[in-house]
C-alpha positions as CSV (number, residue, x, y, z in Angstrom):
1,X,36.8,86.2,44.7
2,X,35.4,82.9,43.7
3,X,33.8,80.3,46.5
4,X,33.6,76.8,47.0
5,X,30.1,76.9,45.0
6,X,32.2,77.8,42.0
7,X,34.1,74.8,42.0
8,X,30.9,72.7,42.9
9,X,28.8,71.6,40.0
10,X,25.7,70.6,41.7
11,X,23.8,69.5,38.6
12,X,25.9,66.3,38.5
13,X,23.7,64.4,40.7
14,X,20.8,65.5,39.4
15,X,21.4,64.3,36.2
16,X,22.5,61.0,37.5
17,X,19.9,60.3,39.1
18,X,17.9,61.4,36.3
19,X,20.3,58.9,34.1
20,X,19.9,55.8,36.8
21,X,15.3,56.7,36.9
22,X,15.3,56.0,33.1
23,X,17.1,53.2,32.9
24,X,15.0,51.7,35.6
25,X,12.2,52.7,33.6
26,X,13.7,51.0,30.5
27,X,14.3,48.1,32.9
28,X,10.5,48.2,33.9
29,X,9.4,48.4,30.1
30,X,11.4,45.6,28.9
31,X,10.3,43.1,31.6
32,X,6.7,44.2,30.3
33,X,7.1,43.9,26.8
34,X,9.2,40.7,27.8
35,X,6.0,38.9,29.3
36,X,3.8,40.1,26.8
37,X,5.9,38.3,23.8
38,X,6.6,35.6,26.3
39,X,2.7,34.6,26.4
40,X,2.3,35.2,22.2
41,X,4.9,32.7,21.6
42,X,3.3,30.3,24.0
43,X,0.5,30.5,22.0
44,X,2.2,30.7,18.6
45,X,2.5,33.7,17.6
46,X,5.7,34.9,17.1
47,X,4.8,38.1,15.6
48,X,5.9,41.7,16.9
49,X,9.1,41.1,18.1
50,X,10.9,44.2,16.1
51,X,8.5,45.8,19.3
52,X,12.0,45.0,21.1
53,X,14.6,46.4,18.7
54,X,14.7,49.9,20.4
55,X,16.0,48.6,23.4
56,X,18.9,46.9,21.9
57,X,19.8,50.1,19.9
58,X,19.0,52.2,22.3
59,X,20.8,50.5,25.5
60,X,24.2,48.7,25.0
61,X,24.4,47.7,29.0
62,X,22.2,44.6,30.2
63,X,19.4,46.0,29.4
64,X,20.4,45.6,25.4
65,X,21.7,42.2,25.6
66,X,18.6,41.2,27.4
67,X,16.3,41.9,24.9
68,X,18.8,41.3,21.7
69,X,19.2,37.5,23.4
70,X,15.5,37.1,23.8
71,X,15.1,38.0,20.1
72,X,17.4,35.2,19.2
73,X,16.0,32.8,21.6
74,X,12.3,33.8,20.3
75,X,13.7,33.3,16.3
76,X,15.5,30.2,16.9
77,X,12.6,28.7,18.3
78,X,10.2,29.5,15.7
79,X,12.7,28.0,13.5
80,X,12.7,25.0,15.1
81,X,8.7,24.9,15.6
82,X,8.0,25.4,11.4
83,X,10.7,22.6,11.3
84,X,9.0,19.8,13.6
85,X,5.5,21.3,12.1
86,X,7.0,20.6,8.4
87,X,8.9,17.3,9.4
88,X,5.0,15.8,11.2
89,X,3.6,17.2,7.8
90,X,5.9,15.1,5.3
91,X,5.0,12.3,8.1
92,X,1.5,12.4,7.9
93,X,2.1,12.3,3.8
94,X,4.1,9.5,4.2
95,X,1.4,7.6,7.1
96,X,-1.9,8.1,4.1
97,X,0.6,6.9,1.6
98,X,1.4,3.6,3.7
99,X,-2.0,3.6,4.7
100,X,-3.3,3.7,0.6
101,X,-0.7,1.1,0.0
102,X,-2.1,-1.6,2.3
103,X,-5.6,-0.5,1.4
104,X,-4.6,-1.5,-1.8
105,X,-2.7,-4.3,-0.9
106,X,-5.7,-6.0,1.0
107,X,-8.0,-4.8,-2.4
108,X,-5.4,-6.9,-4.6
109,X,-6.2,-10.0,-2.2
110,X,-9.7,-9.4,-2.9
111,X,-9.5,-9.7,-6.2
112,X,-7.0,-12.7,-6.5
113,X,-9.9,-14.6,-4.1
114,X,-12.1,-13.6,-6.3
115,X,-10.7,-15.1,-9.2
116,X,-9.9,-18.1,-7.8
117,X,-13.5,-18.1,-6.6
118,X,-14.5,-17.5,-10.3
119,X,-12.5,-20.1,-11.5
120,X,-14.0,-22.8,-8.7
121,X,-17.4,-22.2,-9.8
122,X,-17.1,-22.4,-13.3
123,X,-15.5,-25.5,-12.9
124,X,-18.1,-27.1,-10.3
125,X,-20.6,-25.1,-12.9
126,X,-19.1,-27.2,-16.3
127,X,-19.4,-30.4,-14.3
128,X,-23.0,-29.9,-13.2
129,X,-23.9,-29.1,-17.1
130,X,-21.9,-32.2,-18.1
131,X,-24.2,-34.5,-15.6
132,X,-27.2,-34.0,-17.7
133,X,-26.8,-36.1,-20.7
134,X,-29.0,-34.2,-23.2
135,X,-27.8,-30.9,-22.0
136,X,-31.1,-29.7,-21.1
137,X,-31.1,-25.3,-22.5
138,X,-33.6,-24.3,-19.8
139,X,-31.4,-25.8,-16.7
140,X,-27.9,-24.0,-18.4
141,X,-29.9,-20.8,-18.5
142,X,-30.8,-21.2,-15.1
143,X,-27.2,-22.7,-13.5
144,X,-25.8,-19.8,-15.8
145,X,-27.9,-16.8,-14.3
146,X,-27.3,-18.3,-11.1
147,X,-24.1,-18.3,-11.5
148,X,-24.3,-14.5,-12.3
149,X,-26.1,-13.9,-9.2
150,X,-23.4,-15.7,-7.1
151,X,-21.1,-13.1,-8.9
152,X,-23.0,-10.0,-8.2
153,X,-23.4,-11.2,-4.2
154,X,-19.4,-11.2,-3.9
155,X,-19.4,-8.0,-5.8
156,X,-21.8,-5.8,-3.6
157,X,-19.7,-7.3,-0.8
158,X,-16.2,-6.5,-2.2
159,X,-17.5,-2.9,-3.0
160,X,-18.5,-2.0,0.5
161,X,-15.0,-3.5,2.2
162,X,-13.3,-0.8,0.4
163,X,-15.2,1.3,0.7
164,X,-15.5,3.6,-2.6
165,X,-18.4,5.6,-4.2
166,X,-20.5,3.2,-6.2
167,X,-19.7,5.7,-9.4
168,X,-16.1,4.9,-9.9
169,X,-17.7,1.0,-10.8
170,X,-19.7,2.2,-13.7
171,X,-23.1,3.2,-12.0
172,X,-22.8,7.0,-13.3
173,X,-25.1,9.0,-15.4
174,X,-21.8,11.0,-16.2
175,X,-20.8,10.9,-20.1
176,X,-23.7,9.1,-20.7
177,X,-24.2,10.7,-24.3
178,X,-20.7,10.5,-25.6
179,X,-20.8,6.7,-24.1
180,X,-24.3,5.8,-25.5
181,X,-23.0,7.1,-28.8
182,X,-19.6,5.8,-29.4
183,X,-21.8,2.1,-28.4
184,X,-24.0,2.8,-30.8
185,X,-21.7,3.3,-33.4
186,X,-19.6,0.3,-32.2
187,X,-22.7,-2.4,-32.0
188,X,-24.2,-1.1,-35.6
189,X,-21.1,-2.1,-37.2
190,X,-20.5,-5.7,-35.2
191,X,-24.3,-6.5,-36.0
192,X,-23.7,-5.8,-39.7
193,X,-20.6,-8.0,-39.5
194,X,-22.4,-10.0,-38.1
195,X,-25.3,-10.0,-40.7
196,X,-22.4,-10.1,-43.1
197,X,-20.9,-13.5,-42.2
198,X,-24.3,-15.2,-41.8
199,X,-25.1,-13.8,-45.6
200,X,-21.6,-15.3,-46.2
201,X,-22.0,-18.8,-44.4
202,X,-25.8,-19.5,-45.7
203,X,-24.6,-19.1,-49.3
204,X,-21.7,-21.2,-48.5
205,X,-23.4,-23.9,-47.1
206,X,-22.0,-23.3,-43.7
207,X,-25.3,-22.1,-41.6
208,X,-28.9,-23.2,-42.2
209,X,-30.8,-20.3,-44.1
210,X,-34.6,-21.6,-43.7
211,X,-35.4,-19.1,-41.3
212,X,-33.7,-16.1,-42.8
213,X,-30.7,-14.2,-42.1
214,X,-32.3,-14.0,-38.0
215,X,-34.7,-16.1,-37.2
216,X,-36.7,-14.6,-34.6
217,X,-39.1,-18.1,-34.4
218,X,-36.8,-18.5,-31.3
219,X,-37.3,-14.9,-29.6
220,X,-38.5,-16.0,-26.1
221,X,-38.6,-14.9,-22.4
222,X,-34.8,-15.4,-22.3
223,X,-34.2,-12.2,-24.2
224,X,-36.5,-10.3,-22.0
225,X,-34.5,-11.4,-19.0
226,X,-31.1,-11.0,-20.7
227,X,-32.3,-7.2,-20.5
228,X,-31.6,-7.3,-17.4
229,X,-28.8,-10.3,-17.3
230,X,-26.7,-7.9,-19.7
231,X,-26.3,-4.3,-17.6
232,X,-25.3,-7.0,-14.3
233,X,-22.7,-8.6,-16.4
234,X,-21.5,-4.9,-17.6
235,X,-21.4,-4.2,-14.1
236,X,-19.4,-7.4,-12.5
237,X,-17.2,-7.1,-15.7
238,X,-16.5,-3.7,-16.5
239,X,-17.4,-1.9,-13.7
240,X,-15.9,-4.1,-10.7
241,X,-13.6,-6.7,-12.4
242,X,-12.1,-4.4,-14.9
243,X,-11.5,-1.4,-12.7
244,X,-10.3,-3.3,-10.0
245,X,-7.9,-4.7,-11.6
246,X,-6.3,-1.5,-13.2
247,X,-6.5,-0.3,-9.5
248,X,-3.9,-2.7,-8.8
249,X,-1.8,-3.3,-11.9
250,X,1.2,-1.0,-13.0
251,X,4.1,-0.6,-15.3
252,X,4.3,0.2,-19.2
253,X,2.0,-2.2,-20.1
254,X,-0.4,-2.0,-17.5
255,X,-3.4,-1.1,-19.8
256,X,-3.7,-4.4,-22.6
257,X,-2.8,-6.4,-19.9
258,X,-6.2,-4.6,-17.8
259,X,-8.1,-4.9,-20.9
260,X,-6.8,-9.0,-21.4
261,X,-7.7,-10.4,-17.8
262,X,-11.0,-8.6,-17.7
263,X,-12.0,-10.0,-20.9
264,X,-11.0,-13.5,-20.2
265,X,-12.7,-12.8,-16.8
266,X,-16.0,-12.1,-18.9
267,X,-15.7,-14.9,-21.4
268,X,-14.9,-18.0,-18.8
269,X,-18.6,-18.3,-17.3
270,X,-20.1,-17.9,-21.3
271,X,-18.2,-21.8,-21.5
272,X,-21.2,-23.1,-19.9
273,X,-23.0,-22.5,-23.3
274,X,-19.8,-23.5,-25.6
275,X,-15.9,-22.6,-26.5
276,X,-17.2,-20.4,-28.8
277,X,-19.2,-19.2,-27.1
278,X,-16.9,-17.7,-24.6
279,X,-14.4,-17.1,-27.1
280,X,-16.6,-14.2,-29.1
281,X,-17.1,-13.6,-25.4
282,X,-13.6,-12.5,-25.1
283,X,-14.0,-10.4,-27.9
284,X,-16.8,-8.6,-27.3
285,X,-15.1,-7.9,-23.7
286,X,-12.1,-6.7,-25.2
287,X,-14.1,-3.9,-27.6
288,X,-16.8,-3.4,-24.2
289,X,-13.5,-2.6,-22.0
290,X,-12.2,-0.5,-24.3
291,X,-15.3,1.5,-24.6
292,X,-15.9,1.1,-20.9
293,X,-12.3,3.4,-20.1
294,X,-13.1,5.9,-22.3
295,X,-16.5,7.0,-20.4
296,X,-16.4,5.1,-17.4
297,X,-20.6,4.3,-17.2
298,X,-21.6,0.9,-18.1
299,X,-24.8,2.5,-19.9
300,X,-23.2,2.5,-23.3
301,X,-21.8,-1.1,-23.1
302,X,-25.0,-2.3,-21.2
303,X,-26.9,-1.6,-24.3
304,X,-24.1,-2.6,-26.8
305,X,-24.0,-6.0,-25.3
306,X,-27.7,-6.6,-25.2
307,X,-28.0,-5.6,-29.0
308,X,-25.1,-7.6,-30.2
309,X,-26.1,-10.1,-27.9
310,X,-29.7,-10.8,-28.9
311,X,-28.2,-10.4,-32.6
312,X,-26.1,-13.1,-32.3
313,X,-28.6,-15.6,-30.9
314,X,-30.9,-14.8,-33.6
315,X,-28.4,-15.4,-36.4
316,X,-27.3,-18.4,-35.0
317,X,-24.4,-18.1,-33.9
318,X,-24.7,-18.6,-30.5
319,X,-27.4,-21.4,-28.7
């Protein structure tokens, strides 16, 4: 005869409260793993949240949803953190190039003042030579050289208001060889030109030949101080005039028209001698710019100019 026990299952509550303990416990778990992430993404790290994917698999009540909308919530906003980190980054790109633009901008105005500059004291310069009637050689040297220094002042200035390393103006050691012999090469074959057309102009009657093809009669302290007269000229020319300039100019013919102004920058100041003068001077700065880009260290052209130079001064062509 069966009893009332039969009909009883009295494992039912056991296992229910068994059920109802465990999902506490996966309650209690996911409110600490919860916290845990919680901290690591307020500090940026959004790493280790697959931690959470048991619970959503494992639980499809609140518990599940809990922790599956937390994962969404923790994704989204990393999303939109590397988005704001990416967007300041593409600013910041933007703020340096704004910031290079202006630099250059105010480095442009520089230079423009400092060829109006150059051009107002050549002219005060040609009227102070033009106030002595006999044109006195020692006083042009002097107002010439002077006129060098003025030059080299505003330079040194320029150079430390934008502030860039004295070797991008030519004062490097760097390709010194290549640049020393490519000058070399350069100067022997002007100074035989030179030699050449002297030859030519004495046998024609052009040039006075008494003294030889150079006549070194007139080889004097001047050409021991255009020693040092020829590396500062290399140096205002080449080094700052030429190279800020092609800091500054653009477009497809950006180069000759670098190469043009800084030789026409180099050959106004040699009118305090003659025309001609500043017109070979144009020259020679055209060939010494050329050389200059190729090496970028006035050493080569620094020698080059004193050699061809002194050369031309001692065949008569210049003085």
């Amino acid at each position: 005869m069966k009893t009332i026990h039969d009909f009883i299952n009295f494992e039912t509550p056991t296992k229910l409260c068994t059920t109802m303990n465990d999902d506490k416990s996966s309650e209690h778990e996911l409110i600490s793993h919860l916290k845990k992430k919680t901290n690591e993404i307020c500090r940026g790290n959004y790493s280790g949240l697959e931690e959470l994917y048991p619970y959503i698999e494992e639980n499809k009540g609140e518990v599940g949803e809990l922790a599956e909308n937390f994962v969404l919530m923790a994704t989204k906003l990393e999303a939109r953190e590397y988005d704001l980190t990416r967007k300041i980054e593409e600013l910041q790109v933007k703020n340096n190039e704004l910031s290079e633009l202006q630099a250059k901008r105010t480095e442009a105005s520089l230079v423009f003042f400092g060829i109006i500059s150059l051009i107002t004291i050549f002219t005060f310069t040609i009227e102070i030579l033009h106030s002595f009637e006999h044109g006195h050689g020692l006083m042009r040297v002097l107002i010439s050289r002077g006129t060098d220094l003025t030059f080299i002042i505003a330079a040194l200035i320029f150079i430390m208001f934008i502030k860039l390393p004295i070797r991008e103006f030519g004062l490097t050691m760097k390709n010194w060889k290549k640049s020393l012999k490519e000058s070399m090469i350069v100067t022997i074959f002007i100074c035989g030109l030179l030699l050449g057309i002297k030859y030519w102009s004495v046998k024609e009657g052009w040039m006075d030949g008494s003294h030889g093809l150079m006549n070194f009669g007139i080889f004097d302290w001047t050409f021991v101080v255009y020693l040092l007269v020829a590396p500062l000229q290399e140096f205002l020319a080449r080094g700052v005039c030429l190279t800020s300039i092609e800091r500054n100019v653009t477009g497809r013919y950006a180069m000759p028209a670098i190469i043009i102004l800084s030789a026409i920058a180099f050959g106004l100041p040699h009118m305090t001698f003659s025309i001609t003068f500043a017109l070979w001077g144009m020259v020679g700065g055209v060939i010494w710019s050329i050389l200059y880009l190729r090496h970028r260290t006035i050493l080569g052209v620094s020698i080059s100019h004193y050699l061809v130079g002194s050369m031309a001064f001692l065949c008569g062509f210049i003085g």
